[in-house]
N, C-alpha and C positions, 0 to 999 in steps of 0.2 A: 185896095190899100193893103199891103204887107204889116203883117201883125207881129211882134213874138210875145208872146205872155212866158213867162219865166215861174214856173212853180205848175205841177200836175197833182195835186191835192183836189177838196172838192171844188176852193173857189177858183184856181186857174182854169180846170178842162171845164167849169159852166162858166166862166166869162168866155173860154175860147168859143164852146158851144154857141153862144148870143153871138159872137164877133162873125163864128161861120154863118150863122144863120142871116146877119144882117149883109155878107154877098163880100166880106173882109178873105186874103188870103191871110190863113192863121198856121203859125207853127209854134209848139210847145217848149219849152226847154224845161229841163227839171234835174236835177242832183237824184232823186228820188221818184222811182216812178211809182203810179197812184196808191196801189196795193202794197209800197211802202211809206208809206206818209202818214201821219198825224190822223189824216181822215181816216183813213183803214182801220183806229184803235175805236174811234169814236162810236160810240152806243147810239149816238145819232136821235134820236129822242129832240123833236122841232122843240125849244125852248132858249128864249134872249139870254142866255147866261155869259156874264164876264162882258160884255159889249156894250158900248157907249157911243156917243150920246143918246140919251133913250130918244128922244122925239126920233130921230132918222131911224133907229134902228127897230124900232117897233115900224115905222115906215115898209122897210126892208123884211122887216120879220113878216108880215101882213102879205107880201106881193110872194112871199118864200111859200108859204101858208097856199094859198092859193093855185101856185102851180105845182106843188107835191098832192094836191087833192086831184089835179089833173093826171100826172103821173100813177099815181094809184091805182088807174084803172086799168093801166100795162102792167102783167106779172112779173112781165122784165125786167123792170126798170128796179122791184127790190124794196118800194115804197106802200107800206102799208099804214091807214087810217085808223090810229088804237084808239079806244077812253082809256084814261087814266085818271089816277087821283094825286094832288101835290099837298101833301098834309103838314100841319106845323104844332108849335108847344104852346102858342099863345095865338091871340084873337090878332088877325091881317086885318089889313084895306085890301079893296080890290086890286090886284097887281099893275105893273105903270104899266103893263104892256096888253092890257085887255082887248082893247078895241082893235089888235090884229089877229085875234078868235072870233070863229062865228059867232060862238057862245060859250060860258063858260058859268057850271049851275054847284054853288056854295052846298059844302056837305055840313049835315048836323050835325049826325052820328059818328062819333072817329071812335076806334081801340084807342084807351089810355096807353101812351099819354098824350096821346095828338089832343086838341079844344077847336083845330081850324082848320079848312080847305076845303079845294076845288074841285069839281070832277069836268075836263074838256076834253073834246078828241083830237089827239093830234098824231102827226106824220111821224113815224117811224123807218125809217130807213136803213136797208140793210147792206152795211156802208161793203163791202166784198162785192156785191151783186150789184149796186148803181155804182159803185167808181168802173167797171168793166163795162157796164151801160154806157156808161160817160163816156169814156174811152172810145168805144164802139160809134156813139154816135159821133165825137168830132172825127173819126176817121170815114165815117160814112160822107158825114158831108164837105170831105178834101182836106181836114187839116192833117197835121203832122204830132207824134209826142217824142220827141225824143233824148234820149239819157246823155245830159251835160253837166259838170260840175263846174258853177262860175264862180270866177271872182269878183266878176263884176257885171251890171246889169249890161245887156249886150248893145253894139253899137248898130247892128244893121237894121235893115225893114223902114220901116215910116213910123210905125208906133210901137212901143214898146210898154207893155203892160204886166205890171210886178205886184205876183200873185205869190211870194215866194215866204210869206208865213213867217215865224219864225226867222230865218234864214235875212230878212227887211233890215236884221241888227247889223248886219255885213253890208248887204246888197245896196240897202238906201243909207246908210250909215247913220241908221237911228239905234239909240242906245236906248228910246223910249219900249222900245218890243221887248219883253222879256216870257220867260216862259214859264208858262204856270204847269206842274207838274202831276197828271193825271194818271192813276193805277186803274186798270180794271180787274174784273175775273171773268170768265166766260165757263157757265156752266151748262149740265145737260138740261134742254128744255123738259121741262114736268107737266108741263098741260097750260101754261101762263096764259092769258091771252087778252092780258092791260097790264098797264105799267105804273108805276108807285116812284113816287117820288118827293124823300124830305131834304128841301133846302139845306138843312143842317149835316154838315161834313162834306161836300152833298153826299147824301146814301141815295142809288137810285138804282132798282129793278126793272130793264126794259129785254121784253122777249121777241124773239126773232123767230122764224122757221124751223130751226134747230136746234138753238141754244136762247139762253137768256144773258144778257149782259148785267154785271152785278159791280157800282158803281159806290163809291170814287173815291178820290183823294182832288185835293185842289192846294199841292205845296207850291208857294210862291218861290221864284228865281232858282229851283232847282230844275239841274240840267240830264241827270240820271234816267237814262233809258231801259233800266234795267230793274225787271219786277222784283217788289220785296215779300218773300214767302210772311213774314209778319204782316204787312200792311193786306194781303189777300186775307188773313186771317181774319184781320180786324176789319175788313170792309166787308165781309159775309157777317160775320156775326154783326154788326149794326143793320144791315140788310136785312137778317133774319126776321129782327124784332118788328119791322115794315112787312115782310114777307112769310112768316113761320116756314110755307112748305119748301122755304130754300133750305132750311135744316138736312134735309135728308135727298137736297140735288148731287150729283156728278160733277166734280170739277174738272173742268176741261184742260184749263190753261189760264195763265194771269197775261195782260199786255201793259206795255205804257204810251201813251201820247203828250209831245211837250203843245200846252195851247199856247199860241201869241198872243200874247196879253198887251194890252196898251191903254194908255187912260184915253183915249179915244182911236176908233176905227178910220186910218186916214185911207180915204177915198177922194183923189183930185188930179187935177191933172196938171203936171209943170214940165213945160217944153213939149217935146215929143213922148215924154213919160206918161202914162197912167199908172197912178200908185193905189191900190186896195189891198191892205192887207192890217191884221191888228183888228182881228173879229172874234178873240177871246174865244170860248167855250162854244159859240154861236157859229163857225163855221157854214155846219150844213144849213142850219138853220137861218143865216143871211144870206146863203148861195147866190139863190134866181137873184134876189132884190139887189144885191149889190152888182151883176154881172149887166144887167138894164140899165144900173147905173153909165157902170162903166163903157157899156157900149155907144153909152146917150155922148159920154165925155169924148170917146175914140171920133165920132161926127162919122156923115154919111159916103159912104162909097164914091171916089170921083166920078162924075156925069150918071150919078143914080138920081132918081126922081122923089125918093122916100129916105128919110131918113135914117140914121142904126141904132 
């Protein structure tokens, strides 16, 4: 079956990835290719944030979980296994999204002024180094990525699957996608090696190979892709108070990524279409789970014996 997915971020080239692997011919379309997308900003840190409905996406979140612990063991791929700890100002319940962690073990002892939180391991991904993985593997196994600016989702192939982010306000003509507006800083690595993270603002510290990603901003319906030397100011110094020895890190560079935001993540199929796209903050972090979806919806290869 002829495929196009429309968008090369992390969820198009892993739905194309499943689409190739399930024996689909797949070619890419994108406005933006990977290493300029939304994904590319993301600190990447496996966490359900901004994503809905929870029951599915704890679903998705769990099958995502599972195959970045598989990836992990290839240096290629960019996906490394951190602990970390997600600390708060007042006393939690256990998060709605537990049960897609192995485990996840309640901390006592926090620095004032945190009273609550978690310490679990999760995937880390070092979004420059798996989007070129990505890449690499849907060209390995025959598909195509190629730089298109649509106006509209395209008419050719058999199925057409819109992966296109953001862009779904245009492409599917939903005015439900809006974009939530994320700053980061990217600093010199200091020796980090877990990651810290309070819900509030969110502030969140995640290290990489090289550098540490030092997080965030979450402005609703702004469109501005353009770092603000104040708001770097102010997301290190909240940082700090989580992190002390970011005090005296290397700043590298600020970036922005817009998230597609949507009061729910549509994943469905109408006509010849498959629509996925509206997975908030949660991108990488719904990847695999949604792209098994998607492939389950696309159905099996004509005169294959096994399903997609």
């Amino acid at each position: 079956m002829r495929i196009t997915v429309v968008g090369a971020g992390v969820v198009g080239l892993t739905c194309a990835v499943r689409l190739l692997e399930a024996g689909h011919d797949v070619a890419v379309l994108a406005r933006d290719l990977p290493r300029e997308t939304t994904s590319a900003v993301a600190a990447a840190l496996w966490y359900p944030y901004r994503a809905f409905p929870q029951d599915r996406v704890t679903a998705w979140a769990r099958s995502t979980y599972a195959t970045f612990a598989e990836l992990a063991d290839d240096p290629a791929t960019g996906v490394v296994m951190r602990p970390g700890t997600e600390v708060f100002g007042s006393p939690q319940p256990d998060p709605w999204w537990v049960s897609a962690v192995p485990s996840l073990t309640r901390e006592g002892r926090l620095p004032p002024p945190y009273v609550d939180g978690w310490t679990f391991v999760a995937p880390v991904v070092e979004m420059p180094v798996y989007l070129e993985w990505l890449l690499a593997r849907v060209e390995a196994l025959g598909g195509s990525v190629t730089r298109m600016a649509l106006a509209a989702l395209p008419e050719g192939g058999d199925v057409v699957v819109n992966c296109s982010g953001i862009g779904s306000r245009l492409l599917a003509g939903d005015p439900a996608v809006t974009p939530v507006r994320g700053q980061v800083v990217l600093v010199e690595q200091f020796g980090l090696d877990r990651w810290w993270l309070d819900a509030a603002g969110p502030t969140y510290v995640v290290p990489r190979a090289r550098d540490v990603v030092v997080g965030g901003t979450g402005e609703e319906g702004e469109w501005s892709r353009t770092p603000s030397a104040a708001t770097a100011e102010e997301i290190l110094a909240r940082a700090s108070r989580l992190v002390p020895a970011l005090a005296g890190a290397r700043v590298l560079r600020s970036a922005v990524g817009l998230r597609p935001a949507r009061p729910s993540l549509r994943l469905e199929r109408v006509g010849r279409t498959v629509h996925c796209y509206g997975h908030g903050g949660a991108g990488v972090t719904l990847s695999w789970g949604t792209a098994d979806e998607v492939t389950s919806l696309v159905g099996a290869v004509p005169g294959s014996t096994t399903g997609g």
